[in-house]
C-alpha positions in Angstrom: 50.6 -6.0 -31.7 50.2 -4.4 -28.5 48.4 -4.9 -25.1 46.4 -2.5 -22.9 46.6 -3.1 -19.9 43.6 -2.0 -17.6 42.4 1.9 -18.4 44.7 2.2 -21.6 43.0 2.9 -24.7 44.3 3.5 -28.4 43.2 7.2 -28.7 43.9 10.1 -26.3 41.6 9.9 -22.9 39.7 12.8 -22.3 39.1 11.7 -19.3 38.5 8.4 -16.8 37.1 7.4 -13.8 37.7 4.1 -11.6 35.2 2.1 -9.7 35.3 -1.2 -7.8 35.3 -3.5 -10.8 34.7 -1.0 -13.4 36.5 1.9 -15.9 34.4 4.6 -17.6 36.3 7.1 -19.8 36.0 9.3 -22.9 38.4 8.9 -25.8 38.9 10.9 -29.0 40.9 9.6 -32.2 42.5 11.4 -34.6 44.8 10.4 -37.4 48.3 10.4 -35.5 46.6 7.7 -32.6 47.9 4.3 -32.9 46.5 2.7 -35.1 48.1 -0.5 -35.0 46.8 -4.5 -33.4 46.0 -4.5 -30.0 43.7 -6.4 -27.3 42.7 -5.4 -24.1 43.2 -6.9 -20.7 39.6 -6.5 -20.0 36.8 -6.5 -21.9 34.8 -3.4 -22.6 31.8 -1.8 -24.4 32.7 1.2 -26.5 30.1 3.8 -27.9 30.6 6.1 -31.1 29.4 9.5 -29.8 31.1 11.3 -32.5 32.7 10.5 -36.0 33.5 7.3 -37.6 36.4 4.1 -37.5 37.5 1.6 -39.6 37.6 -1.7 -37.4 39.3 -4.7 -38.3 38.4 -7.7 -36.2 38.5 -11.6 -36.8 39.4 -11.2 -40.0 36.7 -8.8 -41.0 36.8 -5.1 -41.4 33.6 -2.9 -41.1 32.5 0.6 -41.1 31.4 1.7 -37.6 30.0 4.6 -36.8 27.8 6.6 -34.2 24.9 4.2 -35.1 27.1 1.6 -33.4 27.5 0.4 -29.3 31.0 -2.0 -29.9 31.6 -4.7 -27.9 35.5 -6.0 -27.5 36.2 -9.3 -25.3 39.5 -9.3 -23.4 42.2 -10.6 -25.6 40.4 -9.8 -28.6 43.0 -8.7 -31.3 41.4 -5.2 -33.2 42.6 -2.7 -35.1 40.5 1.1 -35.4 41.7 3.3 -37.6 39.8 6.9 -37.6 38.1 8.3 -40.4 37.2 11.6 -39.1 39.4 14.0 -36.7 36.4 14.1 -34.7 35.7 11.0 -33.5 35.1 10.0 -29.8 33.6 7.5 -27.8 32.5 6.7 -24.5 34.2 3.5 -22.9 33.1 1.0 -20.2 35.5 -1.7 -18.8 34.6 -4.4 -16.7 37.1 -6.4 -15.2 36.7 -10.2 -14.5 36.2 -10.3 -10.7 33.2 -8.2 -11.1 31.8 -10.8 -14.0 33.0 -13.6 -12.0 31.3 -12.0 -8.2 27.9 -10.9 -10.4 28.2 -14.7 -12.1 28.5 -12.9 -15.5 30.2 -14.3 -18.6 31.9 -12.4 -21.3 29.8 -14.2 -23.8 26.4 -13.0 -21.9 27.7 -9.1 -21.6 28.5 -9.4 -25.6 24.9 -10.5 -26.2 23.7 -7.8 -23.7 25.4 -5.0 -26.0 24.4 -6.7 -29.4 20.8 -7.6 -28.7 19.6 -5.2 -26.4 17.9 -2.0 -28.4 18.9 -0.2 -25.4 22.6 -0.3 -25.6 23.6 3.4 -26.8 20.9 4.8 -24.3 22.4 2.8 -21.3 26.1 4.2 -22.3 24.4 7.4 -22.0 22.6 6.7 -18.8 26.2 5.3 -17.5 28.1 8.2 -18.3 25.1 11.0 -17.1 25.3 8.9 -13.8 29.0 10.2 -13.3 28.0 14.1 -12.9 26.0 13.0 -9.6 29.8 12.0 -8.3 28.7 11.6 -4.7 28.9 8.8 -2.3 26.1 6.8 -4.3 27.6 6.8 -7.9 29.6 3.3 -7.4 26.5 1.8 -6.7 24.1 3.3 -9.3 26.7 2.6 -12.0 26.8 -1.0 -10.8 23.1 -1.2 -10.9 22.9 0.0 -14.2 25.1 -2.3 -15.6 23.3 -5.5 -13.2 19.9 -4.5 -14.9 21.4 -4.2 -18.5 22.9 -7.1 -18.5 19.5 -8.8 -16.7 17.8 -7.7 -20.0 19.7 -9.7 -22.3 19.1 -13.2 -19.7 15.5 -13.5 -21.3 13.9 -16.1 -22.7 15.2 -17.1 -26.8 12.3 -15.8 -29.1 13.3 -16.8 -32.5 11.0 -19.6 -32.6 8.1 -17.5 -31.3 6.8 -16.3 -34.7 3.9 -13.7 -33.3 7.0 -12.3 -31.5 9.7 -11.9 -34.0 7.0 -10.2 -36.3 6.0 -7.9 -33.6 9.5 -6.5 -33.2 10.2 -6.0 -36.5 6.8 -4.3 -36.9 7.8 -2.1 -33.9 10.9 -1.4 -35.4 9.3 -0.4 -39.1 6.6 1.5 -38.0 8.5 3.2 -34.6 7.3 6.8 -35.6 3.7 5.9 -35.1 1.2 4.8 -32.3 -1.0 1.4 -32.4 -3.1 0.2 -29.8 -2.9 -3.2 -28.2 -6.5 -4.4 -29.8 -4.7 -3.5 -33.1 -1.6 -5.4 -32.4 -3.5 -8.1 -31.7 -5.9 -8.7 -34.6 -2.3 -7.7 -36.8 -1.0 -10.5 -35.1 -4.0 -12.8 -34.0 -2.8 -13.4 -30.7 -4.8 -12.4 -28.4 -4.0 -8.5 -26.3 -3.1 -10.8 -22.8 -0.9 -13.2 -24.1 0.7 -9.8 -26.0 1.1 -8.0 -23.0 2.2 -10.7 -20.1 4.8 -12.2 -22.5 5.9 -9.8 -24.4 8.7 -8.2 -21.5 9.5 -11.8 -21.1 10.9 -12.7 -24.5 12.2 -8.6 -24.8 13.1 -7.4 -21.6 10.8 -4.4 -21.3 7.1 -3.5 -22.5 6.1 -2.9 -25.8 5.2 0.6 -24.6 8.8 1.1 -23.1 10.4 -0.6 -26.3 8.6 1.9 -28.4 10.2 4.5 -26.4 13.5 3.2 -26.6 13.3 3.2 -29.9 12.6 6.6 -30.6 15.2 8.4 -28.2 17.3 5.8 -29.9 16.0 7.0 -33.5 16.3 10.7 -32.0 20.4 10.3 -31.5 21.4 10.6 -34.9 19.3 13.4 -35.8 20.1 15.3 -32.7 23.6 14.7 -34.3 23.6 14.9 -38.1 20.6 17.6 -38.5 19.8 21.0 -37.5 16.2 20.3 -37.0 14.5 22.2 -33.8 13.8 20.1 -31.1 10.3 20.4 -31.8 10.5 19.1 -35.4 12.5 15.8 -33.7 9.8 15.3 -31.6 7.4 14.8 -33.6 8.9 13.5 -36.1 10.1 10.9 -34.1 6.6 10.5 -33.0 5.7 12.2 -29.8 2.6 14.6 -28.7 4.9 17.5 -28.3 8.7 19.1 -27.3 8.1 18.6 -23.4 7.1 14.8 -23.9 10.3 14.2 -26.2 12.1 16.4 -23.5 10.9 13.6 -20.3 11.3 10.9 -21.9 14.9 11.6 -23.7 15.9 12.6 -19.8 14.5 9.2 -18.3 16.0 7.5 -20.4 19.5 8.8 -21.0 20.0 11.3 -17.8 21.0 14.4 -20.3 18.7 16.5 -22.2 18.7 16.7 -26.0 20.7 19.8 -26.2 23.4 18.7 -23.9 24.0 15.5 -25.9 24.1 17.6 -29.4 26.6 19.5 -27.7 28.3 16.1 -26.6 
C-alpha cells in the first residue's frame, strides 16, 4: 500500500493546476499504471470522462465507468485497475483547510457528489472554468465548488412522499415535457406547494432539474454514438440543435462537440 501525497495520482497526469485550497488535473490509465492499494492525503472527486476501472473499495469491488462522478475521502484505501487503454478522468482535490475555512465536512462533500444529479456537469463546469485562466479563475472555481456543495445542505426528502415520486417521475420520463397543472393533479399536491418547495428539498427547480437531466442523459451519447447533434437533441427532448447547443453550454462551459472530442 501506498500514499499520495497532495497532486499524486495513480495514472499518468496530463496535466494539473493549483489553487488556494484546491488541485484540478487530468489523468489517463493504462495497463502498466499502478495498480496497487493506495489513499490519498486529501480527498478528491474523480470523473470518468473516458473508458472504464475496476475499483476496489471497503471491501467491495465495482464496475465504474463514464456514467460515474467517484468520490474518495482522505485515507481511504482503493485500488483502480483499468479496463480500457483509454481511460481518463478529470480530478478535483480539496485539501482540509479549505473544508475546515468554508465549515465543510468530508462526509457533506461525499453526499454533494453522490446525491446531487449535477455532479458530472459541475466537473465539467470546473474544468471549462480553467481555459478563462485569468486573474478571476481562483475565485470562480471556488464559487463553483461553494454552490455545489450548498446544493447537497437541503432539507432530507425521503419522508416527503409527493416528493420522492416526483423525482423519480422526472427521472423516468426526462425526454418529455409536463406542465405544472399536470404534475399536480399526477401528484395531487397542489402547482404552489410544487413549485415553492420543490428547490428546497432538491436544490434547483423542477425546470432546471429537467435540464440537468438531459445534458446529463446527452454525455453518454455524445460519447458512445455517432448520432448528429440534431438527432441528440431531440431525442434527449429539446425544440431543436440551438436549444440543446445553450443549454449544454450553460450548463457545462464546453459545447457538445468539444466534449465528444474530450
Amino acid at each position: 500500500m501506498s500514499t499520495l501525497n497532495k497532486g499524486e495520482y495513480s495514472g499518468n497526469i496530463l496535466n494539473l493546476v493549483e489553487f488556494e485550497g484546491i488541485i484540478t488535473s487530468k489523468t489517463a490509465y493504462h495497463d502498466k499504471v499502478d495498480q496497487s492499494y493506495h489513499y490519498h492525503a486529501n480527498p478528491h472527486l474523480s470523473f470518468i470522462i473516458n473508458g472504464a476501472h475496476l475499483e476496489r473499495k471497503n471491501n467491495q469491488t465495482a464496475v465504474k465507468t463514464s456514467k460515474d462522478v467517484l468520490f474518495y475521502h482522505s485515507g481511504e484505501f482503493h485500488q483502480t485497475i483499468p479496463f480500457t487503454p483509454d481511460t481518463k478522468n478529470l480530478n478535483l482535490e480539496i485539501d482540509s483547510d479549505f473544508l475546515q475555512k468554508h465549515d465543510i465536512s468530508e462526509e457533506l462533500l461525499e453526499k454533494a457528489v453522490l446525491k446531487n444529479v449535477r455532479s458530472k456537469l459541475f466537473m465539467l463546469k470546473l474544468n471549462s472554468e480553467l481555459n478563462f485562466n485569468d486573474g478571476l479563475t481562483q475565485t470562480a472555481l471556488h464559487s463553483l465548488i461553494l454552490d455545489f456543495v450548498a446544493e447537497a445542505d437541503v432539507k432530507d426528502y425521503q419522508q416527503i412522499l409527493w416528493c420522492t415520486k416526483l423525482e423519480e417521475f422526472l427521472n423516468d420520463n426526462w425526454n418529455l415535457n409536463h406542465s405544472l397543472e399536470e404534475l399536480s393533479i399526477l401528484l395531487g399536491v397542489h402547482p404552489v406547494t410544487i413549485s415553492k418547495h420543490f428547490p428546497k428539498y432538491i436544490g434547483c427547480t423542477i425546470s432546471e432539474y429537467v435540464r440537468i437531466i438531459r445534458i446529463t442523459r446527452s454525455l453518454d451519447l455524445l460519447k458512445s454514438s455517432n448520432q448528429s447533434l440534431t438527432e441528440i437533441a431531440l431525442f434527449c427532448g429539446f425544440s431543436d440543435q440551438s436549444h440543446f447547443l445553450r443549454t449544454f453550454k450553460h450548463l457545462t462551459g464546453l459545447n457538445p462537440k468539444s466534449f465528444r472530442n474530450f
